[in-house]
TORNUPA-663015 format. One record per atom (N, C-alpha, C): residue number from 1; x, y, z. Coordinates in steps of 0.2 Angstrom, whole numbers, plus 5000, padded with zeros to 4 digits. Example, Ala and Ser with C-alpha at 12.3 -4.5 7.8 and 13.67 -1.06 7.14 Angstrom:
<rs>
R   num      X      Y      Z
R     1   5066   4972   5039
R     1   5062   4978   5039
R     1   5066   4984   5039
R     2   5064   4989   5035
R     2   5068   4995   5036
R     2   5064   5000   5039
</rs>
This chain:
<rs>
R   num      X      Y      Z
R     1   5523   5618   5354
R     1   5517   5621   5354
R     1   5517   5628   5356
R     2   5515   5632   5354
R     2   5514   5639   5355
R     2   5509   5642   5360
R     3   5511   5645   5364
R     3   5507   5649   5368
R     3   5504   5654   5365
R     4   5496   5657   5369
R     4   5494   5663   5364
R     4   5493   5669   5372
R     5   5490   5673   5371
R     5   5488   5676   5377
R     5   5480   5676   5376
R     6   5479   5676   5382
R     6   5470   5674   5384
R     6   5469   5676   5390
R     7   5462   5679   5388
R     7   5458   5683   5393
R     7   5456   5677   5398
R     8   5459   5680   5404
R     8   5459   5674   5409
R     8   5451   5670   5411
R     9   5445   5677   5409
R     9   5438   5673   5412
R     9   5435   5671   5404
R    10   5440   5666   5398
R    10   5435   5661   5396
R    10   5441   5656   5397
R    11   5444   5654   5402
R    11   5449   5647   5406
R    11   5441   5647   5410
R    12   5441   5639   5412
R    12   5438   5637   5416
R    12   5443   5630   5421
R    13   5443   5634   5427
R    13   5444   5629   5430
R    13   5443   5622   5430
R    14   5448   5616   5432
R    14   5443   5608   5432
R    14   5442   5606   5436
R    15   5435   5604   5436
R    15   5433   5602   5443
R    15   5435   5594   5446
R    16   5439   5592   5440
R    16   5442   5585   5443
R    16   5452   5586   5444
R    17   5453   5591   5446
R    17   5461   5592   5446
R    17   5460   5590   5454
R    18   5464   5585   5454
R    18   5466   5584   5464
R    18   5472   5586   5467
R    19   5472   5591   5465
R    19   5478   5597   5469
R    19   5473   5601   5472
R    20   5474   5604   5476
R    20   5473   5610   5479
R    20   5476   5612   5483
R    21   5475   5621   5486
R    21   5483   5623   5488
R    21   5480   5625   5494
R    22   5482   5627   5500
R    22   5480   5630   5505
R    22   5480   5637   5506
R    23   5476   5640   5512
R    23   5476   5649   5510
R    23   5483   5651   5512
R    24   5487   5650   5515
R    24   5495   5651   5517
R    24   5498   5651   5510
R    25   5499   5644   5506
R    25   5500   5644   5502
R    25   5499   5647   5495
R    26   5493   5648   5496
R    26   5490   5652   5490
R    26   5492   5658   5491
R    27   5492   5663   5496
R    27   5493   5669   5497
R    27   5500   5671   5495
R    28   5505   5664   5495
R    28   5512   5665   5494
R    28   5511   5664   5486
R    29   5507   5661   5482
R    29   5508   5660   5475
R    29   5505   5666   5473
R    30   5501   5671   5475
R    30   5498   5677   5473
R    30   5502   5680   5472
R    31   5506   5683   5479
R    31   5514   5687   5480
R    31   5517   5686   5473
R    32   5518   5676   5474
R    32   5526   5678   5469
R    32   5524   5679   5463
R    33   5518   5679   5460
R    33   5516   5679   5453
R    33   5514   5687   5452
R    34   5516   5692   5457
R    34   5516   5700   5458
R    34   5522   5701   5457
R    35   5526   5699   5462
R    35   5532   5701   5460
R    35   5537   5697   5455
R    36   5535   5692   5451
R    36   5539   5687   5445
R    36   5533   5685   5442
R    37   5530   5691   5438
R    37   5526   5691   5431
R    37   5528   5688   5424
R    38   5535   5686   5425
R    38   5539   5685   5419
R    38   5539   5676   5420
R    39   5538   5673   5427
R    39   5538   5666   5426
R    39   5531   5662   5423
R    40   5525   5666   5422
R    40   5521   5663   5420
R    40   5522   5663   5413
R    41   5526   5668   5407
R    41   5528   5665   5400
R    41   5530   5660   5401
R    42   5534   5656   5405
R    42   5538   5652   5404
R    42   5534   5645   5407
R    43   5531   5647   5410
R    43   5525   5642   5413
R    43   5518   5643   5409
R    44   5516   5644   5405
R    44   5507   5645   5403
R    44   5504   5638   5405
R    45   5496   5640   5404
R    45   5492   5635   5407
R    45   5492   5633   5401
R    46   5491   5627   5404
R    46   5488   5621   5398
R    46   5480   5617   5399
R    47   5477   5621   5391
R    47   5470   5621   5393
R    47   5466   5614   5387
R    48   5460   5612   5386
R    48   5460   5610   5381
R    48   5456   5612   5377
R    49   5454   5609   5373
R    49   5449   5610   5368
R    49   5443   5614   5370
R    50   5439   5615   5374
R    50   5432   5617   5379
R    50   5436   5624   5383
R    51   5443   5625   5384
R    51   5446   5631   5389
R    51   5446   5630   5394
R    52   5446   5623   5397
R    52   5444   5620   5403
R    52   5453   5619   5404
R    53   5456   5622   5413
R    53   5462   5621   5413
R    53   5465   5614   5415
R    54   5471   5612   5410
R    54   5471   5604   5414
R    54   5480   5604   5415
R    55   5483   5610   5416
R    55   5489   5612   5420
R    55   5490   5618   5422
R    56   5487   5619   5429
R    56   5491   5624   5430
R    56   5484   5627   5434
R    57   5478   5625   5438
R    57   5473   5627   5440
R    57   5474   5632   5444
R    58   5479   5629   5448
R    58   5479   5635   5457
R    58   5484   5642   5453
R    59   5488   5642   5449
R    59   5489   5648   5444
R    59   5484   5652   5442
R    60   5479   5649   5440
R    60   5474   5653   5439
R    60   5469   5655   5440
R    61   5468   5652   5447
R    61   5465   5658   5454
R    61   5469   5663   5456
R    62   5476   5660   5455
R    62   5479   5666   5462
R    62   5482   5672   5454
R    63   5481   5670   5448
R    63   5479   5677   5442
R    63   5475   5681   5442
R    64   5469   5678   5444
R    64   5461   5679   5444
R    64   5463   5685   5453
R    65   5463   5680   5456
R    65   5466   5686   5464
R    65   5469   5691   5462
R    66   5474   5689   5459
R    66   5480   5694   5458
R    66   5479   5700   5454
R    67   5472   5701   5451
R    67   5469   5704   5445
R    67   5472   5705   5438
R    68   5475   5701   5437
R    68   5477   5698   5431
R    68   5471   5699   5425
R    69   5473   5699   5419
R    69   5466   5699   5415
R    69   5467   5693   5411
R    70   5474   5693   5410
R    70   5474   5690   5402
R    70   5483   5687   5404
R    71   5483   5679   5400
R    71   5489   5674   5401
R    71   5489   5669   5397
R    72   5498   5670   5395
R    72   5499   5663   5390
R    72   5496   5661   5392
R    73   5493   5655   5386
R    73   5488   5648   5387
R    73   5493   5644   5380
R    74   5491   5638   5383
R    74   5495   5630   5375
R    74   5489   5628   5378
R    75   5485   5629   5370
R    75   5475   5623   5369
R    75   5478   5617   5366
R    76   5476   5611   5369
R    76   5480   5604   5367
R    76   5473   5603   5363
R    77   5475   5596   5361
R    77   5468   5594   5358
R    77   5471   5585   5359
R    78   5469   5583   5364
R    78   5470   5578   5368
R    78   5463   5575   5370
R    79   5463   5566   5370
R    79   5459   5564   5371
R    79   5457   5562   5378
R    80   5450   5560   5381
R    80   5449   5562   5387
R    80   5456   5559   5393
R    81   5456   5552   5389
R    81   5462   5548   5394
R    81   5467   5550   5394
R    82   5471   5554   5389
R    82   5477   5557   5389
R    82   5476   5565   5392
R    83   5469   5568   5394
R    83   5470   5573   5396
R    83   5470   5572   5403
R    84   5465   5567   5406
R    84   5467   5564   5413
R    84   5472   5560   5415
R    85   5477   5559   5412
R    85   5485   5556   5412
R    85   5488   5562   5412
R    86   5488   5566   5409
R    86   5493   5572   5409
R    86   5491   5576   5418
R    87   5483   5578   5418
R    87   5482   5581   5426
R    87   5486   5579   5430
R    88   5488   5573   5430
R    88   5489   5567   5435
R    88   5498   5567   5436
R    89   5500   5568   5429
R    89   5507   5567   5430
R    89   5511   5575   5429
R    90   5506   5580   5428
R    90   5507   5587   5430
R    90   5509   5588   5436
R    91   5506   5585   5439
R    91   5505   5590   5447
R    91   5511   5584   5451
R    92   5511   5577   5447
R    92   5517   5573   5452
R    92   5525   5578   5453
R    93   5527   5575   5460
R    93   5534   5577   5461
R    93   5540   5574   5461
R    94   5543   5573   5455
R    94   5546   5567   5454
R    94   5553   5570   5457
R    95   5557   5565   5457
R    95   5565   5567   5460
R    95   5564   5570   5466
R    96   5571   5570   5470
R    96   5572   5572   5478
R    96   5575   5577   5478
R    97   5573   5583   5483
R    97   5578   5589   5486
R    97   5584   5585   5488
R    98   5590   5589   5486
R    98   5596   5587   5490
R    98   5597   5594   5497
R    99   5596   5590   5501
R    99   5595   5594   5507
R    99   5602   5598   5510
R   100   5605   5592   5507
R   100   5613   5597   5508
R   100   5615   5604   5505
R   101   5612   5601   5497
R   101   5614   5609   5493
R   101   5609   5614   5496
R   102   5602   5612   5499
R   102   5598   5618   5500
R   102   5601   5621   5506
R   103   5602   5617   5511
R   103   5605   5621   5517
R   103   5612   5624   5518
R   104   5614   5623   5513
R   104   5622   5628   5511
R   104   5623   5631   5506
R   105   5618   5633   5499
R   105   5619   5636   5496
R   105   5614   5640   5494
R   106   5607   5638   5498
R   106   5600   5644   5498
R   106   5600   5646   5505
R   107   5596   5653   5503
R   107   5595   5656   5511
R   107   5587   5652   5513
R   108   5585   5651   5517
R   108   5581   5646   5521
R   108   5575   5650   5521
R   109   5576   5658   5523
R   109   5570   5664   5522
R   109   5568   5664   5515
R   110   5571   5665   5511
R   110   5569   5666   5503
R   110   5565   5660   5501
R   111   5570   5652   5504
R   111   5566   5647   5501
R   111   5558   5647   5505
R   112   5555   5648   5509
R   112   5550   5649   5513
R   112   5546   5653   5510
R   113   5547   5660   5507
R   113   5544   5666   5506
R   113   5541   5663   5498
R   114   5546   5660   5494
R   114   5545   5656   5488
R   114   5539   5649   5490
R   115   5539   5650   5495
R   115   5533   5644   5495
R   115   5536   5637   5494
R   116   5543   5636   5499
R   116   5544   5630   5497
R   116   5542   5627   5505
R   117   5541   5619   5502
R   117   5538   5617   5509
R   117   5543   5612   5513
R   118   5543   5616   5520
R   118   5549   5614   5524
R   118   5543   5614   5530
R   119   5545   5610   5536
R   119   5539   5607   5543
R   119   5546   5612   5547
R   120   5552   5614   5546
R   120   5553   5617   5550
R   120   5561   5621   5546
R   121   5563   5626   5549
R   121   5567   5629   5544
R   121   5574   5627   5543
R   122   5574   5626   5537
R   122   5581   5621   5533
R   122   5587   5624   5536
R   123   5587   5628   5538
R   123   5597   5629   5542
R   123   5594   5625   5548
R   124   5591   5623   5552
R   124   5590   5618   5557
R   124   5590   5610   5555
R   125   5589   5610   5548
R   125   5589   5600   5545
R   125   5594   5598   5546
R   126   5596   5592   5548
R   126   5600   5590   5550
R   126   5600   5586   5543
R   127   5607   5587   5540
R   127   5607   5583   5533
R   127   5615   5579   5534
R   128   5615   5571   5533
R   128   5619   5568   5534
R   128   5620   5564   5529
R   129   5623   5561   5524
R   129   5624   5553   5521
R   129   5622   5549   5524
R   130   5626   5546   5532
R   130   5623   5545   5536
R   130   5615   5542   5537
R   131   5612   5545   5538
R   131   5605   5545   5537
R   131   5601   5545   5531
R   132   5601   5543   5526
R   132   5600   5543   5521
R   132   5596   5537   5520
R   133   5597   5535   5522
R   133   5595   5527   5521
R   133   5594   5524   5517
R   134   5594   5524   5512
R   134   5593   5521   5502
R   134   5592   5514   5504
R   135   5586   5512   5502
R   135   5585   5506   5501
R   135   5583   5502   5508
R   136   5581   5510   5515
R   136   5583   5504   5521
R   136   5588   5501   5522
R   137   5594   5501   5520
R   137   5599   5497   5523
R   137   5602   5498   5527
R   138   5601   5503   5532
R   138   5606   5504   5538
R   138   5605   5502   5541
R   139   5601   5496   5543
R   139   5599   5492   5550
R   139   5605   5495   5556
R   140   5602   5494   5562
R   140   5597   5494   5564
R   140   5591   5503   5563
R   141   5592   5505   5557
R   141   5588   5511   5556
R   141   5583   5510   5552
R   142   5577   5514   5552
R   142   5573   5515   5550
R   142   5570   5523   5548
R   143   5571   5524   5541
R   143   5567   5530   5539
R   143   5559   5531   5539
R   144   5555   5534   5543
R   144   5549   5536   5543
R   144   5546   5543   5539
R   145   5541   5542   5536
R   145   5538   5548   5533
R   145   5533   5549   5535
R   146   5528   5554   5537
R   146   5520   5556   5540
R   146   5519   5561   5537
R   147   5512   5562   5535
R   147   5509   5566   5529
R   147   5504   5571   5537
R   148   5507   5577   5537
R   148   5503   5582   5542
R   148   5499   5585   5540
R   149   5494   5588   5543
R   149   5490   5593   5542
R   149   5496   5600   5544
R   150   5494   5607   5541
R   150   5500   5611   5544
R   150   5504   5615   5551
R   151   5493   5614   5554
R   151   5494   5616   5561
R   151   5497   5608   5565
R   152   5495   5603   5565
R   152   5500   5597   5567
R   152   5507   5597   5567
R   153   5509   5598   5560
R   153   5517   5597   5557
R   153   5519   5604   5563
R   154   5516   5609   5563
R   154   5519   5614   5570
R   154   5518   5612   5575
R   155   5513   5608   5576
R   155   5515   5608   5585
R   155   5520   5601   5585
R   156   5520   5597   5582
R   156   5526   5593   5583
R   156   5533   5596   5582
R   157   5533   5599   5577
R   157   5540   5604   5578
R   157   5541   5607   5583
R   158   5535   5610   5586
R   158   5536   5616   5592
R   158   5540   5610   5598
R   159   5534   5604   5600
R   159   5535   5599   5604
R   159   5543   5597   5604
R   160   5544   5595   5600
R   160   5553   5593   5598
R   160   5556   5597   5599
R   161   5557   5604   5597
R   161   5561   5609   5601
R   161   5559   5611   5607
R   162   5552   5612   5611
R   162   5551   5608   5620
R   162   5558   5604   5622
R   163   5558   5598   5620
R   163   5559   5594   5623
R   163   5566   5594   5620
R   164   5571   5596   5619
R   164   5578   5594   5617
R   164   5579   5601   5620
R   165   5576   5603   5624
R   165   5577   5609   5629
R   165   5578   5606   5637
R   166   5574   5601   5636
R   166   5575   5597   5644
R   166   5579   5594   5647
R   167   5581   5590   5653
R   167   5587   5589   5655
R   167   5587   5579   5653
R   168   5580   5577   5653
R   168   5579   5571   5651
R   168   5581   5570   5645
R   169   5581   5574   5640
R   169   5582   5573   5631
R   169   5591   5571   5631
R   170   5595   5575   5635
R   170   5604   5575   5637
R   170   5604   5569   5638
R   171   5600   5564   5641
R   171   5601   5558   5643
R   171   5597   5552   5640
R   172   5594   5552   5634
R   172   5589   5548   5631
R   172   5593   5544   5628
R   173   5591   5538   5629
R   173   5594   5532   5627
R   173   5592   5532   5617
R   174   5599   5533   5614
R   174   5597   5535   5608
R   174   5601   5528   5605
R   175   5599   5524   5606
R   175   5602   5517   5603
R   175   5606   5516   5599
R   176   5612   5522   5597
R   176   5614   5523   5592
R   176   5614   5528   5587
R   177   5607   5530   5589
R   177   5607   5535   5583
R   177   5609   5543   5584
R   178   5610   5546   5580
R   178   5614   5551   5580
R   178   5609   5558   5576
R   179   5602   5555   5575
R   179   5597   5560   5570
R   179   5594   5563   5578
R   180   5595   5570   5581
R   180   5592   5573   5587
R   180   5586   5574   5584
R   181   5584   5574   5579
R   181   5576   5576   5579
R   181   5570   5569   5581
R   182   5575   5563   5577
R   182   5572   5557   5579
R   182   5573   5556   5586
R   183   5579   5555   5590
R   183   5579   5556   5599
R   183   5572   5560   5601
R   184   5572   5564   5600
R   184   5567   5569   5600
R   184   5560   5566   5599
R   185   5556   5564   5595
R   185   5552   5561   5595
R   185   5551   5555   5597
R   186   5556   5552   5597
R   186   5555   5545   5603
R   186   5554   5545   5608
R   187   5556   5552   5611
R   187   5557   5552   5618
R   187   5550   5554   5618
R   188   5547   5558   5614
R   188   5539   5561   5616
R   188   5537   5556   5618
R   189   5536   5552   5613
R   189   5531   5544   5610
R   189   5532   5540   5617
R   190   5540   5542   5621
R   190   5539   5536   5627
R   190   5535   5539   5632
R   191   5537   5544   5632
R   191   5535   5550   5637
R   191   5524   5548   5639
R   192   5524   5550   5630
R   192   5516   5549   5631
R   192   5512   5541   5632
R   193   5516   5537   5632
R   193   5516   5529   5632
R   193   5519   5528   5642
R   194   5520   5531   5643
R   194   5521   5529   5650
R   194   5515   5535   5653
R   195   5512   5540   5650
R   195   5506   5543   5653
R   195   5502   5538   5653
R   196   5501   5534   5650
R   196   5493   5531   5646
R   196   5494   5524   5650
R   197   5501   5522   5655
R   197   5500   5518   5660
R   197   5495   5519   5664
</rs>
């Protein structure tokens, strides 16, 4: 399919796209799409039959911010189910960062500036095989994930570097494990479990 170029105000945003991006966030897709004007050829929106966008909606605010006029667009001609099936599998994130290769062979400031999402800065991740856990199988371990709000995801960071500064955390009965951020958050967890005695 071929892209054309289109005057950005006859695209209409969708009001059923459940992505949204936050003003941090957006502000860093404004930047990069100022200074790498070249990756949107390469990425155009994808619009339908009506001009209505159904890949690429926060693109075309932060165009519209950016005072953008006009951008590749691919008009599909797709029916309602296959246009709500594409929304949906656009915006998934399929496949895993290898956190090894990002911490040894990107800078950590660049990666951030690009708007990549780290809860704290990647030369600090502790990346092991070790730890991996595929499948849960390392008993007695256990991999956990939490979905933060941004100011949360920071004070728990801030809190975890607190507290791996204290004299208590050098002596934290670490069962074994060897992941210091996880010591670290147990130790809170016990910490705030004996206030609540």
């Amino acid at each position: 399919m071929q892209s054309k170029l289109t005057n950005l105000r006859e695209i209409r945003n969708n009001p059923e796209n459940p992505r949204y991006i936050r003003d941090e966030k957006f502000e860093q897709l404004v930047k990069s799409l100022k200074e790498f004007p070249e990756m949107i050829h390469v990425r155009p929106l994808i619009v339908n039959q009506k001009m209505q966008a159904l890949g690429g909606n926060m693109r075309l605010k932060a165009m519209l911010e950016a005072g953008w006029t006009e951008c590749p667009v691919v008009q599909v001609d797709w029916s309602e189910e296959k246009q709500r099936e594409f929304i949906i599998k656009d915006n998934l994130g399929f496949g895993e960062w290898d956190w090894d290769m990002l911490a040894n062979e990107w800078n950590s400031v660049e990666l951030e500036e690009w708007g990549f999402d780290t809860w704290q800065n990647i030369d600090d991740i502790e990346t092991s095989d070790e730890f991996t856990l595929p499948d849960g199988d390392k008993e007695p371990f256990q991999q956990m994930t939490f979905t933060l709000a941004d100011e949360q995801a920071e004070q728990i960071k801030n809190k975890i570097a607190d507290i791996k500064q204290t004299e208590e955390y050098k002596y934290t009965e670490t069962m074994g494990n060897e992941n210091s951020n996880g010591n670290a958050l147990y130790l809170i967890a016990m910490q705030w479990a004996e206030q609540r005695r």
